[in-house]
N, C-alpha and C positions, 0 to 999 in steps of 0.2 A: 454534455449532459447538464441539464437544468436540475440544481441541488436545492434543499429545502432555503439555506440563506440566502441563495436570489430569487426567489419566489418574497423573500423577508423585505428584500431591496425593493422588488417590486414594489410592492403594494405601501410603502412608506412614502415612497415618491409617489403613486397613485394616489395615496392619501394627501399629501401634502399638496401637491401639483406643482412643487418650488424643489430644486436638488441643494440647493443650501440649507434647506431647514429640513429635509428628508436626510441627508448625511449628517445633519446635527443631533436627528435623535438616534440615527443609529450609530453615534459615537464614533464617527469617522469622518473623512476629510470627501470633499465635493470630489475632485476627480477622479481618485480612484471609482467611485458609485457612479457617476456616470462614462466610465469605462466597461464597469460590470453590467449594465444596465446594454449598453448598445452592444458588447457580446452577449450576452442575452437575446435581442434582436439578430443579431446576427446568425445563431444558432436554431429559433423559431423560426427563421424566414417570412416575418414582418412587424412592421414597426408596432410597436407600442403606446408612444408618444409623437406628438406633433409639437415640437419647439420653434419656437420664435425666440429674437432675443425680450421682448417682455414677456409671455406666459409660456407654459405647457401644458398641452392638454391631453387627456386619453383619447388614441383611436379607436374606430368603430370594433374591431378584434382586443385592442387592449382593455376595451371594455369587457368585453368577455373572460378574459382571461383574466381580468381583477376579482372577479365574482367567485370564477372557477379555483382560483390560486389563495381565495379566504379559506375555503373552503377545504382542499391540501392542508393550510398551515392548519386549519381547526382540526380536523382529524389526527392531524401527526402531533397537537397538542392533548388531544385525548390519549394517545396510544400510550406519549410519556407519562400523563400521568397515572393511565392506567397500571402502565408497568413499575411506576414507581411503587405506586400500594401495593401491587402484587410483590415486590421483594421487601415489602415490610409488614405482608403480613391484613392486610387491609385490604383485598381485592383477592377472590377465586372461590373454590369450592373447598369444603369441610365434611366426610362422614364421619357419623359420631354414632358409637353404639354403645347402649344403655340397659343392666339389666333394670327389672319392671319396677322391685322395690325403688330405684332410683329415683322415678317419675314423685312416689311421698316425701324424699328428699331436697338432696339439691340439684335436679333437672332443671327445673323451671326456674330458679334464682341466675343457673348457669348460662343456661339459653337466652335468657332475658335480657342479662346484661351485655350477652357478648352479643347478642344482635345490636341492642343499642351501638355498643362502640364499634362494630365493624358491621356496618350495615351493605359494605360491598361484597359481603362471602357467603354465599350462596350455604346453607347446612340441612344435609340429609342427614336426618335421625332414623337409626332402626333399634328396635327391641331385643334384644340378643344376650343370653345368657352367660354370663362369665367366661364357659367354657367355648363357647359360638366366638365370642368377642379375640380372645387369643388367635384362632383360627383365621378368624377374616383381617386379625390385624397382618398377621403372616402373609394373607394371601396378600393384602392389600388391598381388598375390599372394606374397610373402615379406617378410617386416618388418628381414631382416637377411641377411648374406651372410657365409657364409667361404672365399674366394676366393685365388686368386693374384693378384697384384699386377695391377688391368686398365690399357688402357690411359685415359688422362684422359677422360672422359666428363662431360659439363653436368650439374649435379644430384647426380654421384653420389661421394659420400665415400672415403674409402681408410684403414683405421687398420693398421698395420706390427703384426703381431705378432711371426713369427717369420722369420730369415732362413736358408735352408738354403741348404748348397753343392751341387750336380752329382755326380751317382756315375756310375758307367755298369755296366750290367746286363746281365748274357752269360751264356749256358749254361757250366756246371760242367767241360765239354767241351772248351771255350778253349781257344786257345794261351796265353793273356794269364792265364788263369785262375789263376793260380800267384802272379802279377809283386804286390806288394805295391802299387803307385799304376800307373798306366796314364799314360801321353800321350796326347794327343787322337788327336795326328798318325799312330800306330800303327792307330787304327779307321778310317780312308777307305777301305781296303777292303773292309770289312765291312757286309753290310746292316744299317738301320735298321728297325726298327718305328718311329711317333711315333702322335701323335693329331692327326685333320686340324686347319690351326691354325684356323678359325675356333670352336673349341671351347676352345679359349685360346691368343687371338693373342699376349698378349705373351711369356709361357712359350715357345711354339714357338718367337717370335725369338731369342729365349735359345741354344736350343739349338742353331737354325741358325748363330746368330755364334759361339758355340762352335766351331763345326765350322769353319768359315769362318776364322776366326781360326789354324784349323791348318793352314789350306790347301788345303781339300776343301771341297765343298756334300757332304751325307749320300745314301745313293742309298737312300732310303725306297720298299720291298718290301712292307710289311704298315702300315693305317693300323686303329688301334683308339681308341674314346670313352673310355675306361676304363682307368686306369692298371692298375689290378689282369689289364685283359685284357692290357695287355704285357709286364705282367711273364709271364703265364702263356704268351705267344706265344713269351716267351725261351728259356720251361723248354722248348718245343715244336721248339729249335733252330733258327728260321726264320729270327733274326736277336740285333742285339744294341738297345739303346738307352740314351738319357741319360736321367735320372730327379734329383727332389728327393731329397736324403738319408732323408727320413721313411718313403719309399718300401722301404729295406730292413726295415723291422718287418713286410713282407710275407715272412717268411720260406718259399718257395716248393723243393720240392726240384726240385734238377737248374737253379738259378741262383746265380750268384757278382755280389756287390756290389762294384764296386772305385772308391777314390777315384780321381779325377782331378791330374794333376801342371798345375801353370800355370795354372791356371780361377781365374780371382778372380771371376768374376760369381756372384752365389745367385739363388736363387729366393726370394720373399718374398710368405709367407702373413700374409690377416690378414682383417679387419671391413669390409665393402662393407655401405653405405648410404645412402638417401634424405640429401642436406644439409639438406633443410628437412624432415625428420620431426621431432616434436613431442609420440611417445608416450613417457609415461612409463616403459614396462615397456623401450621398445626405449634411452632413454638409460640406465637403469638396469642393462640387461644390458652392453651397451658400456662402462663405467664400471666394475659390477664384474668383468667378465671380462677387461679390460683390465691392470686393476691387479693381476690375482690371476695374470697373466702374467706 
């Protein structure tokens, strides 16, 4: 059987055309290599080389197989190094699911940079809402998750990246519209938009104790999946809602962003994942997109 390091002997000595300076760069002694060299022939059933005691040269078939046998060693030096990246993380495929607020976030600083430094790993991004994102990490249909903080679940990770405070989001329209920080306790008359909360239970609780804390339950009027649809429900005057601070880089006309006074609670985005996953590409993105946070 012709193994990749005589295919290596090969073509050192095809290179060379001398077995003294071919066994000198491959770090060994002349005879053994041309031992290995003519079982080599011996095994192809034909010669390689034509020797004389001055030169050596390739024959008509050795020529061929010097061409064909670069070609072996290039390939099988790709493979190592492919699989070298692939156990460190730098070579394969990534899915990554994102709920939509994330995209005003840190999506794009995330995506940005890990493309930069691993530019061999292939990332499918999908839209998927906190509770979506749990499910598919389970099944195994997305490799990672950028999510709002869930609630504890067996199996599944939680890494804090970023912590936002509460806005509240109203048509341009407003009476409040003007007021530089808002009170909670001034919006209990006002309709809500939210997103129904099984779409993201603990966010929703957020906002309900919010309200609650002011002394109102919210009287929610319009329910939308999609932050961007309520912010657009707002420009539509239907109502008002709470939102994560990120959520004003949706600069929409015919809506006003206003802090909240007395809200200490945030909202906190980050890395939802498998405890026991074990792929290289997925502790590698976690690690560097962590740190580069």
């Amino acid at each position: 059987m012709i193994e990749l390091r005589h295919l290596r002997y090969f073509v050192a000595v095809a290179e060379e055309l001398h077995f003294g300076r071919a066994a000198e760069r491959l770090n060994m002694s002349q005879p053994p290599l041309s031992q290995q060299i003519k079982q080599m022939e011996d095994r192809l059933g034909f010669e390689l080389f034509q020797r004389t005691k001055r030169r050596v040269s390739l024959t008509a078939p050795g020529l061929i197989f010097l061409e064909e046998s670069r070609q072996v060693l290039s390939r099988a030096e790709l493979a190592i190094r492919t699989g070298q990246q692939a156990s460190r993380g730098e070579h394969g495929n990534l899915a990554i699911g994102f709920v939509s607020s994330a995209s005003y976030s840190i999506l794009p600083s995330v995506v940005r940079h890990f493309r930069q430094v691993s530019p061999g790993v292939d990332l499918n991004l999908r839209e998927l809402s906190g509770t979506q994102q749990i499910e598919w990490l389970k099944s195994n249909q997305i490799d990672v998750g950028i999510s709002r903080s869930p609630n504890e679940i067996e199996n599944i990770g939680f890494t804090a990246i970023l912590d936002e405070p509460f806005l509240v989001v109203m048509p341009e329209i407003h009476q409040l519209a003007a007021t530089r920080a808002v009170s909670v306790r001034l919006l209990s008359e006002n309709p809500f938009i939210l997103f129904p909360r099984p779409v993201a239970p603990r966010l929703y609780d957020q906002i309900i104790n919010i309200c609650q804390k002011a002394g109102f339950s919210p009287r929610v009027v319009q329910h939308a999946t999609q932050m961007q649809t309520i912010i657009g429900l707002v420009a539509a005057e239907i109502g008002i809602s709470i939102v994560p601070r990120s959520m004003q880089n949706l600069q929409r006309p015919g809506v006003v962003y206003k802090n909240l006074k007395d809200v200490a609670v945030k909202s906190t985005i980050g890395f939802i994942y498998r405890k026991d996953e074990h792929s290289p590409v997925v502790q590698r993105f976690l690690k560097i997109t962590s740190d580069q946070l």
